[in-house]
DRENLUMMI-887264 format. One record per residue (C-alpha): x negated, y negated, z; chain. Coordinates in pm, 1 decimal, padded with zeros to 6 digits. Example, Ala and Ser with C-alpha at 12.3 -4.5 7.8 and 13.67 -1.06 7.14 Angstrom:
% residues 2
> X|Y|Z|mol
> -01230.0|00450.0|00780.0|A .
> -01367.0|00106.0|00714.0|A .
END
This chain:
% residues 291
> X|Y|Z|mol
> -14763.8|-13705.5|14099.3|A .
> -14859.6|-13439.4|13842.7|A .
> -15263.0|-13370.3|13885.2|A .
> -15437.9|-13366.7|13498.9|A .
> -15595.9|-12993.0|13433.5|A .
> -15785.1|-12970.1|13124.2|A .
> -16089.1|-13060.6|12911.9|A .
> -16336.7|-13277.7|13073.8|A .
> -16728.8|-13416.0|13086.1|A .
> -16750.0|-13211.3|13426.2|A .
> -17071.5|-13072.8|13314.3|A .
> -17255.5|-13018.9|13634.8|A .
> -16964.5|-12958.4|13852.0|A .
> -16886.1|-12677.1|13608.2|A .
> -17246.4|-12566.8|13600.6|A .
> -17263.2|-12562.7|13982.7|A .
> -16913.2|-12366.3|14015.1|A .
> -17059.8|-12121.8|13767.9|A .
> -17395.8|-12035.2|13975.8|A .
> -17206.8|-12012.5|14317.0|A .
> -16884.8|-11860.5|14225.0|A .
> -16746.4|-12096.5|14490.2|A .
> -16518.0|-12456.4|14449.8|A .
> -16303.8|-12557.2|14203.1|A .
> -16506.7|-12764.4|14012.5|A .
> -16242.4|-13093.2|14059.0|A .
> -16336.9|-13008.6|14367.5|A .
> -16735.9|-13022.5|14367.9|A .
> -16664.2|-13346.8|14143.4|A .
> -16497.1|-13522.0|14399.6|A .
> -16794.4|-13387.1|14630.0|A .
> -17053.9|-13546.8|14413.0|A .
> -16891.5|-13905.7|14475.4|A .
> -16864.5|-13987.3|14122.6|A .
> -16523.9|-14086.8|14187.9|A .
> -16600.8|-14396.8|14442.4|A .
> -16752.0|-14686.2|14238.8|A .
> -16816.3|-14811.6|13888.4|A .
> -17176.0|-14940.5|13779.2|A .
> -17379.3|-15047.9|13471.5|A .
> -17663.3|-14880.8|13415.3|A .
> -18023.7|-15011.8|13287.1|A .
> -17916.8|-14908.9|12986.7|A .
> -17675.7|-15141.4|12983.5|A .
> -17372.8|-14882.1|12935.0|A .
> -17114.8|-14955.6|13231.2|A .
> -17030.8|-14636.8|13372.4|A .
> -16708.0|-14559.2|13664.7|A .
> -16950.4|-14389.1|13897.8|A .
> -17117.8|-14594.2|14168.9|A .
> -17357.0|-14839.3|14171.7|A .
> -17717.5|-14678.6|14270.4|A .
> -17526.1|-14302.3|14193.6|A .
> -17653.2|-14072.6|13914.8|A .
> -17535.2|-13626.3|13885.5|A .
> -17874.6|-13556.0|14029.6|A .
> -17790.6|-13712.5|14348.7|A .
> -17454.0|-13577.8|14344.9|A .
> -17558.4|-13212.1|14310.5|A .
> -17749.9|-13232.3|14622.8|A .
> -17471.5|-13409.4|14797.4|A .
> -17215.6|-13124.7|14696.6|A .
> -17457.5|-12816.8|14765.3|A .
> -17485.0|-12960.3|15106.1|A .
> -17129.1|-12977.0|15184.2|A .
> -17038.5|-12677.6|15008.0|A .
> -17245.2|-12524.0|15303.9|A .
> -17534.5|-12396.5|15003.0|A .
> -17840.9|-12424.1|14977.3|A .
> -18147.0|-12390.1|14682.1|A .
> -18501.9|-12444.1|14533.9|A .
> -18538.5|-12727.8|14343.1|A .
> -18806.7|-12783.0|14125.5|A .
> -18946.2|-13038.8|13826.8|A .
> -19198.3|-13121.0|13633.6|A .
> -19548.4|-12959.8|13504.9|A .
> -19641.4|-12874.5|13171.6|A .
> -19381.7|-12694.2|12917.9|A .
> -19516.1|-12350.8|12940.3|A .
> -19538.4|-12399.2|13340.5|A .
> -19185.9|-12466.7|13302.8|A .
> -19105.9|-12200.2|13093.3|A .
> -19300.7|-11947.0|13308.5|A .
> -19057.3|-12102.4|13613.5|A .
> -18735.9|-12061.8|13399.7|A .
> -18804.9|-11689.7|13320.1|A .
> -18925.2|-11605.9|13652.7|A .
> -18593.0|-11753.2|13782.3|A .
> -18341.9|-11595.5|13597.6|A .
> -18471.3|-11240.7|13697.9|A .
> -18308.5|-11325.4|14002.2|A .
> -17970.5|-11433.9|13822.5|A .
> -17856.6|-11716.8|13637.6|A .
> -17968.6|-12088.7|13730.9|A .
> -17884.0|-12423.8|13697.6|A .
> -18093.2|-12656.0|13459.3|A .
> -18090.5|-12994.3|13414.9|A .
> -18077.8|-13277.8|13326.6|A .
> -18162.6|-13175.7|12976.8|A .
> -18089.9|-13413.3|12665.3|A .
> -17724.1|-13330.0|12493.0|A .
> -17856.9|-13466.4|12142.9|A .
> -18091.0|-13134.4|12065.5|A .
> -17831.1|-12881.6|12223.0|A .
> -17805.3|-12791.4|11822.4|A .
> -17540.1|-12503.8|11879.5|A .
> -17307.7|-12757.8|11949.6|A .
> -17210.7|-12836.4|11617.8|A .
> -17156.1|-13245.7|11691.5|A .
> -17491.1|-13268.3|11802.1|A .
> -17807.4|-13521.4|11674.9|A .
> -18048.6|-13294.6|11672.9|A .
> -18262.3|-13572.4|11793.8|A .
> -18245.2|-13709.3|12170.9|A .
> -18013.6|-13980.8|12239.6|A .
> -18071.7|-14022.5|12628.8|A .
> -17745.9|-13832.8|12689.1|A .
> -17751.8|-13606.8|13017.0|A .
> -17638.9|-13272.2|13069.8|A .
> -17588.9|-12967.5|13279.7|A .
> -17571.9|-12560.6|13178.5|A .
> -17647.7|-12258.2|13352.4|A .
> -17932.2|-12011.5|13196.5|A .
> -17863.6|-11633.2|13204.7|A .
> -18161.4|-11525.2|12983.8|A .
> -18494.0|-11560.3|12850.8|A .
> -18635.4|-11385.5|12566.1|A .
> -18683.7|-11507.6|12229.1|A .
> -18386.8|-11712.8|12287.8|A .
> -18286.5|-11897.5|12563.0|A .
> -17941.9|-11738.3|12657.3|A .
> -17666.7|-12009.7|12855.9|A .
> -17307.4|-12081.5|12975.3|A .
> -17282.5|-12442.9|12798.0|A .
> -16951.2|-12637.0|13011.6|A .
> -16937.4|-12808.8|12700.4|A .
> -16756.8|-12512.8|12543.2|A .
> -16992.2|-12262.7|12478.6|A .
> -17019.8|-11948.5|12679.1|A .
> -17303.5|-11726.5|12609.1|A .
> -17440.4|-11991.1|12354.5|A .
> -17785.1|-11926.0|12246.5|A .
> -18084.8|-12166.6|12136.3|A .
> -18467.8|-12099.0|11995.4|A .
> -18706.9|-12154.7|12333.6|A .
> -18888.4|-12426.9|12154.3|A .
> -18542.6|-12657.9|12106.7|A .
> -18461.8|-12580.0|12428.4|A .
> -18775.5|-12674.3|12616.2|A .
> -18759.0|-12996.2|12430.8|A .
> -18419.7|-13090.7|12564.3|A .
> -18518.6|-12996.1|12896.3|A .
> -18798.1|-13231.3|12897.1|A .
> -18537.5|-13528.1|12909.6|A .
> -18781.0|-13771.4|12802.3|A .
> -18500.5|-14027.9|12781.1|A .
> -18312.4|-13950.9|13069.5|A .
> -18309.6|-14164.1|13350.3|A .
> -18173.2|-13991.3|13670.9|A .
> -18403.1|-13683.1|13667.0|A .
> -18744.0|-13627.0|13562.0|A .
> -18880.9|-13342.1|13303.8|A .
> -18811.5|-12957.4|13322.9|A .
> -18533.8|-12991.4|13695.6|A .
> -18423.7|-12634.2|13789.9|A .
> -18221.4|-12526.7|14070.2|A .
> -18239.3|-12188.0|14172.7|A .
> -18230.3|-11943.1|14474.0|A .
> -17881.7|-12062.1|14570.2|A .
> -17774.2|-11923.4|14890.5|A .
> -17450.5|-11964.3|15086.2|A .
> -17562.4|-12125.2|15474.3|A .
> -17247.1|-12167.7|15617.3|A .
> -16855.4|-12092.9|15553.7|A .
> -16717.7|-12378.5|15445.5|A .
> -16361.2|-12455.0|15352.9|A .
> -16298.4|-12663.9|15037.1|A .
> -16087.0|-12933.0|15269.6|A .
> -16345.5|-12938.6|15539.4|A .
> -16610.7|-13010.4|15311.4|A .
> -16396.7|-13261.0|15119.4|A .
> -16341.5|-13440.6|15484.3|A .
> -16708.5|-13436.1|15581.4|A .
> -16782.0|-13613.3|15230.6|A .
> -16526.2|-13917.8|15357.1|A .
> -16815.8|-14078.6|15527.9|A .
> -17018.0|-14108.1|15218.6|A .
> -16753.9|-14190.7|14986.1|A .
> -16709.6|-14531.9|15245.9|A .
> -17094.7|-14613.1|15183.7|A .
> -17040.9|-14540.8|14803.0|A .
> -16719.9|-14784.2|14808.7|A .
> -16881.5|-15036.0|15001.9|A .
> -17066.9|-15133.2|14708.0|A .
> -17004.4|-15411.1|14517.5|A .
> -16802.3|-15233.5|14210.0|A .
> -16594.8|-15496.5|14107.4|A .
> -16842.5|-15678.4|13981.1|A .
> -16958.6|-15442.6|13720.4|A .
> -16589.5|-15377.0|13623.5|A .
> -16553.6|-15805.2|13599.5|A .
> -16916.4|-15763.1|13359.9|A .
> -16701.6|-15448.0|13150.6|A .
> -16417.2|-15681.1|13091.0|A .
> -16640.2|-15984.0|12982.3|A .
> -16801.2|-15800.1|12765.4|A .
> -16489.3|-15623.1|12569.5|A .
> -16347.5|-15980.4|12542.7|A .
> -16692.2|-16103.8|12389.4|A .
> -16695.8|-15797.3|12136.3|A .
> -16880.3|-15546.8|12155.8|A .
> -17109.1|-15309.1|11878.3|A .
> -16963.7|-15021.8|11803.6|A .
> -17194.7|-14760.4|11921.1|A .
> -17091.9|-14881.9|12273.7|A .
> -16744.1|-14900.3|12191.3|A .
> -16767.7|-14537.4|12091.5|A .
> -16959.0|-14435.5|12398.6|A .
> -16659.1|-14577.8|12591.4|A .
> -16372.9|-14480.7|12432.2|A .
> -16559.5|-14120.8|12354.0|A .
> -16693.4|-14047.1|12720.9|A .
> -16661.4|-14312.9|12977.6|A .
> -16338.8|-14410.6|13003.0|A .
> -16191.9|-14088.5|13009.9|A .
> -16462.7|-13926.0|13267.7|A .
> -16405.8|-14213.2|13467.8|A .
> -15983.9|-14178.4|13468.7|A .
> -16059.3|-13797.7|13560.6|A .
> -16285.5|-13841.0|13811.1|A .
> -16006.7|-14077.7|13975.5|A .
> -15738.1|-13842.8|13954.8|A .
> -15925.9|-13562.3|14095.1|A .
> -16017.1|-13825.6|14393.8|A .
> -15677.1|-13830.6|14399.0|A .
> -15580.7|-13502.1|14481.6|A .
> -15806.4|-13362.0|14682.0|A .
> -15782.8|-13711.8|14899.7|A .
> -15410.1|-13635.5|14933.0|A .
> -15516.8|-13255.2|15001.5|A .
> -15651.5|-13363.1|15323.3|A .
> -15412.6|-13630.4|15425.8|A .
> -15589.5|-13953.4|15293.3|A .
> -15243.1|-14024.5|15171.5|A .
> -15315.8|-14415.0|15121.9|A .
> -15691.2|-14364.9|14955.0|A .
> -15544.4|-14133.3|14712.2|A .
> -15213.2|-14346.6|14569.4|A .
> -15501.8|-14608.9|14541.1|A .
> -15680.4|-14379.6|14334.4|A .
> -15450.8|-14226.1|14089.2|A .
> -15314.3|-14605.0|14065.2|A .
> -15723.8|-14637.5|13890.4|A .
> -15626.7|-14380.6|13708.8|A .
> -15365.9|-14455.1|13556.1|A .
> -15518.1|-14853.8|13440.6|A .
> -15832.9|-14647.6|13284.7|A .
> -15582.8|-14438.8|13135.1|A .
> -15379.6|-14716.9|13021.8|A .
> -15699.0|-14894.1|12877.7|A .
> -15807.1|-14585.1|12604.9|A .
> -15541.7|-14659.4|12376.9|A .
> -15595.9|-15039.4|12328.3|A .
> -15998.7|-14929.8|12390.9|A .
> -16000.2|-14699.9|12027.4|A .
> -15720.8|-14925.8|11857.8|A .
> -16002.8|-15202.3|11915.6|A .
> -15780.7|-15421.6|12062.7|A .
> -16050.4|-15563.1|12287.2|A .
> -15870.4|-15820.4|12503.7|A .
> -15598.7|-15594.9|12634.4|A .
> -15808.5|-15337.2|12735.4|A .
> -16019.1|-15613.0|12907.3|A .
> -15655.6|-15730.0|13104.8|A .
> -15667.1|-15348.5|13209.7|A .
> -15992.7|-15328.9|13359.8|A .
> -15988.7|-15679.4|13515.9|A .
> -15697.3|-15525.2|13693.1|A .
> -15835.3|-15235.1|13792.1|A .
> -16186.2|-15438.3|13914.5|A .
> -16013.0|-15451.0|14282.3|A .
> -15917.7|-15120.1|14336.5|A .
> -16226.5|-14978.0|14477.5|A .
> -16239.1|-15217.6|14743.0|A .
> -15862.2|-15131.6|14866.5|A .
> -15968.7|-14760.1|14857.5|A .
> -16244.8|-14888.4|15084.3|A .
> -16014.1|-15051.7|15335.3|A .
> -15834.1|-14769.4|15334.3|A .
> -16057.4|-14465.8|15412.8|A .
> -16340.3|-14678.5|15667.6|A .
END
């Protein structure tokens, strides 16, 4: 099997590569657990992460097994945060978020207004500008404090609260990328051992009952695709360290989400609703296979 490299939604994996200088950021993805489970959200968007999952958990997870550690901090009033993010980056660049992708105005798709969409950069300066390495694309992108601020305070965000920053990041231990990858097996079986199938049962329903465009957007734009990454990566790294089984199951997910974009844009809503009814079983076989 050929492994994808190339553009992705890796936002905080890249972020968190950036700040430690350490794993490949498939890698660090894999790490998170994204990869094991699919859920719907509150929101009602479905998303191929597991149920219960969100990045802000996954960070934590990763930085642990990476053998890192940091301070991290949330909350207060906008100029207490502020005061924290300049006092931080003094001390080198830092990792902040979730903040709000809609008012990340440099990036010239952007709302300008929040939409509820999370995201991850690292901050190298403070000064009249806030100065940042944006995974989206943008490396040394700048923004006016104010804007910035107000994205941070991720007011419609759900798996974070206001003004998260992780800094002081310190290496603990050595720790090889496949030994960390095998101590994250045990969590990756509680993360499977979730009832995914379900929500990917719900997904299909819902494509065959039509759905409004926004969402259809959202999936064909983001979701699918992050989800069919995520997979592949699994994937890899899963054969890396000899899960040989686990990780034919999970480039075999892969490939349906794959499959499923093309019929997904063309709006041809009851194939792509075949594909993912296919693919609803999947997680459980990985699950058989790695407990």
């Amino acid at each position: 099997m050929t492994s994808y490299i190339g553009s992705g939604t890796y936002c905080y994996a890249n972020s968190l590569a950036m700040v430690t200088g350490e794993f490949p950021p498939e890698a660090i993805e894999v790490l998170t657990g994204s990869p094991f489970g699919m859920q719907f959200e509150d929101s009602g968007l479905a998303f191929f992460d597991p149920p219960g999952w969100n990045p802000d958990l996954g960070l934590d997870a990763a930085i642990e097994l990476m053998g890192w550690t940091c301070e991290r901090s949330e909350g207060g009033t906008p100029g207490e945060a502020l005061e924290r993010l300049r006092a931080a980056c003094a001390d080198g660049p830092v990792l902040v978020g979730p903040v709000d992708i809609g008012l990340l105005t440099h990036q010239p798709w952007a709302a300008g207004t929040a939409i509820g969409g999370d995201h991850w950069v690292v901050v190298l300066e403070v000064g009249d500008t806030v100065v940042m390495h944006d995974p989206e694309g943008f490396p040394y992108a700048t923004l006016p404090i104010d804007q910035f601020v107000q994205s941070w305070r991720a007011e419609k965000l759900a798996c974070a609260g206001p003004y998260v920053l992780r800094t002081g990041f310190r290496r603990l231990r050595e720790v090889a990328v496949e030994d960390a990858l095998r101590a994250s097996i045990p969590r990756a079986v509680e993360w499977l051992s979730k009832d995914s199938a379900t929500h990917a049962l719900r997904l299909a329903a819902q494509l065959e009952d039509g759905i409004d465009v926004q969402l259809l957007q959202m999936l064909g734009g983001f979701i699918l695709r992050s989800g069919a990454r995520r997979l592949d990566d699994a994937g890899t790294w899963l054969e890396r360290i000899g899960a040989e089984a686990a990780a034919r199951i999970s480039r075999g997910q892969a490939r349906l989400l794959g499959r499923a974009q093309f019929p997904l844009v063309r709006g041809e809503l009851f194939a792509a609703a075949e594909i993912i009814r296919e693919f609803a079983p999947g997680y459980a076989r990985m699950h058989a296979t790695l407990k």
